[in-house]
C-alpha positions as CSV (number, residue, x, y, z in Angstrom):
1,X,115.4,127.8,72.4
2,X,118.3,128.5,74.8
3,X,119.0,125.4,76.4
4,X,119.9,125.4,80.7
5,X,123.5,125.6,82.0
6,X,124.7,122.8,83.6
7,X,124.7,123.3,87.8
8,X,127.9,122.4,89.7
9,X,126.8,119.8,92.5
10,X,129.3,121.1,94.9
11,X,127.9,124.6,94.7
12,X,124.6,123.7,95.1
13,X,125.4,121.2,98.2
14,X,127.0,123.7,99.6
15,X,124.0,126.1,99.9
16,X,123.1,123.4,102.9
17,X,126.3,124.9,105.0
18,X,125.1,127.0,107.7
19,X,121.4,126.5,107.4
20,X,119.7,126.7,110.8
21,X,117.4,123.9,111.4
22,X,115.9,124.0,114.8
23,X,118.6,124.5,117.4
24,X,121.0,122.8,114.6
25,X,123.6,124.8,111.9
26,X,124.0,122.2,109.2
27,X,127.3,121.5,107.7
28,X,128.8,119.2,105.0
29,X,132.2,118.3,106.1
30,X,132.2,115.4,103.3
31,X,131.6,116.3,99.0
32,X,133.7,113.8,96.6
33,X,132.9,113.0,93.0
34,X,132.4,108.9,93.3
35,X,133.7,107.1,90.2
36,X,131.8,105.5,88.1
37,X,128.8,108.0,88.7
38,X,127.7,110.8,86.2
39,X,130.2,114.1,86.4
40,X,127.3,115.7,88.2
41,X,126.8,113.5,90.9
42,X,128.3,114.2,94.7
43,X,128.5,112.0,97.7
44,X,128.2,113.9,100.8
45,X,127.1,114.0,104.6
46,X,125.0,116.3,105.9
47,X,125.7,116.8,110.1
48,X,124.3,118.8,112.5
49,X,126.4,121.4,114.6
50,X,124.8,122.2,118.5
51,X,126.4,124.4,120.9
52,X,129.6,124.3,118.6
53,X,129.9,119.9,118.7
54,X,129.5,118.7,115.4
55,X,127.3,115.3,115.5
56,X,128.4,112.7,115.7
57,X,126.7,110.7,112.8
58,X,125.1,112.1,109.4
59,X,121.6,113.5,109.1
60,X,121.9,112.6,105.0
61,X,124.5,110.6,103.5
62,X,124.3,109.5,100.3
63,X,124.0,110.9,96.6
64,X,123.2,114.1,95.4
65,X,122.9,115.1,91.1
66,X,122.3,118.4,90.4
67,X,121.4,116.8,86.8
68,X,122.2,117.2,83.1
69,X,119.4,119.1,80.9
70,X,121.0,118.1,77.8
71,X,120.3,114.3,78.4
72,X,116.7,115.2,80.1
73,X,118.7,113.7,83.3
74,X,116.6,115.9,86.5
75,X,118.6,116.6,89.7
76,X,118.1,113.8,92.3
77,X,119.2,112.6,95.8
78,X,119.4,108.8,96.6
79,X,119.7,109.1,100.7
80,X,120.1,107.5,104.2
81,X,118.1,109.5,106.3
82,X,118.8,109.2,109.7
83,X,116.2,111.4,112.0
84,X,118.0,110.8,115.1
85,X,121.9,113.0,115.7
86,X,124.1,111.7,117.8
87,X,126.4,114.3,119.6
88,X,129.8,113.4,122.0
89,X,128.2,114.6,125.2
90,X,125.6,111.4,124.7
91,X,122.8,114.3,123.8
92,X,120.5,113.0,121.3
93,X,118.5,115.4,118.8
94,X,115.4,113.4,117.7
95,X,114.5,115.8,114.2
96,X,111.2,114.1,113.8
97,X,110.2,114.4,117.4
98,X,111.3,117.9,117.4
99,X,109.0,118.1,114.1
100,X,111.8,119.9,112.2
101,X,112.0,116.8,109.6
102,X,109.7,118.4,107.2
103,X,112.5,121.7,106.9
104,X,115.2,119.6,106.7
105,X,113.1,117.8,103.5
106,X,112.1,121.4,101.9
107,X,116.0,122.1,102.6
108,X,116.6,119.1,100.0
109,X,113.2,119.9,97.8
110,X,115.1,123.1,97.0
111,X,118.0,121.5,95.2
112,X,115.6,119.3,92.9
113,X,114.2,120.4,89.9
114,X,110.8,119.4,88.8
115,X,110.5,116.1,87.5
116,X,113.4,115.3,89.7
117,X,113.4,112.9,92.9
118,X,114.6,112.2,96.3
119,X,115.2,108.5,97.1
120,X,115.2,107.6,100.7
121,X,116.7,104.2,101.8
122,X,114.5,102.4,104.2
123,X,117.6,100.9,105.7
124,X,119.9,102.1,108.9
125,X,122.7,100.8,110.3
126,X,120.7,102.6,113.6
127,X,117.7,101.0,114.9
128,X,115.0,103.8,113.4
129,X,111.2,102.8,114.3
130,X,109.6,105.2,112.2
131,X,111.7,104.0,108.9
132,X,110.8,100.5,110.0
133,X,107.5,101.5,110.4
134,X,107.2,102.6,106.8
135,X,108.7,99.7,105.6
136,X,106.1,97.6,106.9
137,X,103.3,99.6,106.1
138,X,104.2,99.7,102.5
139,X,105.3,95.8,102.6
140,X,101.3,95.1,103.5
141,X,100.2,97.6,100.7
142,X,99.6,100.8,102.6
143,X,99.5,104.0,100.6
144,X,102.9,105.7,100.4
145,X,101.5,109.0,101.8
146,X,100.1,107.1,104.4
147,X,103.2,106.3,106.2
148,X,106.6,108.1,107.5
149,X,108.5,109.3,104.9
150,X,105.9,109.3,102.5
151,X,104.2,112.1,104.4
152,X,108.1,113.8,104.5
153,X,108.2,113.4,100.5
154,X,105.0,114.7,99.9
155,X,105.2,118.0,102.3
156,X,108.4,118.7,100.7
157,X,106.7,118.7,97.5
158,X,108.3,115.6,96.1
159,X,104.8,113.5,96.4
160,X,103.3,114.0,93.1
161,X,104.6,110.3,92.3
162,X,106.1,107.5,94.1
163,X,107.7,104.5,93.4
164,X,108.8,101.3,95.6
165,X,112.6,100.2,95.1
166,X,112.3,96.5,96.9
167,X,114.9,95.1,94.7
168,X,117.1,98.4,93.0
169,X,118.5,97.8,89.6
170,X,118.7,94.3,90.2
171,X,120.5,94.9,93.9
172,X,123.0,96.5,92.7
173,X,121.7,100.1,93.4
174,X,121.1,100.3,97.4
175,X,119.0,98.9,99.8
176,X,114.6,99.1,99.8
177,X,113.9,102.7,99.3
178,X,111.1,104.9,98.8
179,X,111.2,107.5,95.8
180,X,109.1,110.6,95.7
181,X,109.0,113.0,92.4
182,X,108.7,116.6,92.1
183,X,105.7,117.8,90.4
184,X,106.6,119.3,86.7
């Protein structure tokens, strides 16, 4: 049995660059090999570009791994998902009231194998009702496809399992997060 090549992480990230999402081109003006992570692991940010401004914050910033079949380690992305871009000219570009959320999520879903994950922090340094929102609706015991980001996960087609981070590899990890699987 031939056994899968291992993916470059930077290659694969960089099949976000230039991808139109709404009225947005994506770019990734930030991809550096963290130490201390596995040799397949990327941070990057993921910004929008309208009418040639670049935004000001990131869409996605976190941890992407395009994973290493000869360990049975799947791709993954651990994530701060921010829905709402900031640009210079105090325009704002809300991606889930412009209901282009779920694309940016099947943009993601495409760089994860099956049986491998996205991660979503429930955390923002910006003041983000509908992360909030899922937080407490999971806190009282609400379905995770019930809520927010749940619903992202699962149209994405990382919903076929989810687990609850409220205290990650003993806080060490990142903040509360939800994580949704890829069907195998």
């Amino acid at each position: 049995m031939l056994e899968k090549a291992d993916r470059d992480p930077d290659a694969e990230l960089r099949r976000l660059e230039g991808k139109k999402l709404g009225k947005l081109t994506l770019t990734i003006p930030t991809i550096l090999r963290p130490k201390g992570r596995e040799k397949e692991c990327r941070y990057f940010q993921l910004k929008g570009i309208k009418d040639g401004k670049i935004s000001r914050n990131s869409m996605i910033d976190g941890f992407y791994s395009a994973g290493r079949p000869s360990i049975n380690l799947s791709s993954y992305f651990d994530i701060d998902y921010c829905y709402l871009l900031f640009f210079d000219d105090s325009d704002v570009v809300d991606l889930a009231a412009e209901r282009i959320d779920q694309d940016l999520f099947k943009l993601l879903s495409n760089l994860v194998d099956k049986g491998g994950k996205i991660i979503v922090s429930l955390t923002s340094p910006y003041k983000l009702p509908l992360l909030e929102e899922t937080f407490r609706q999971l806190d009282i015991g609400m379905h995770p496809q019930e809520t927010y980001l749940g619903r992202l996960l699962k149209a994405c087609g990382c919903g076929s399992a989810f687990k609850l981070w409220l205290i990650r590899e003993g806080g060490a990890e990142g903040s509360v997060a939800l994580q949704g699987e890829k069907a195998l």
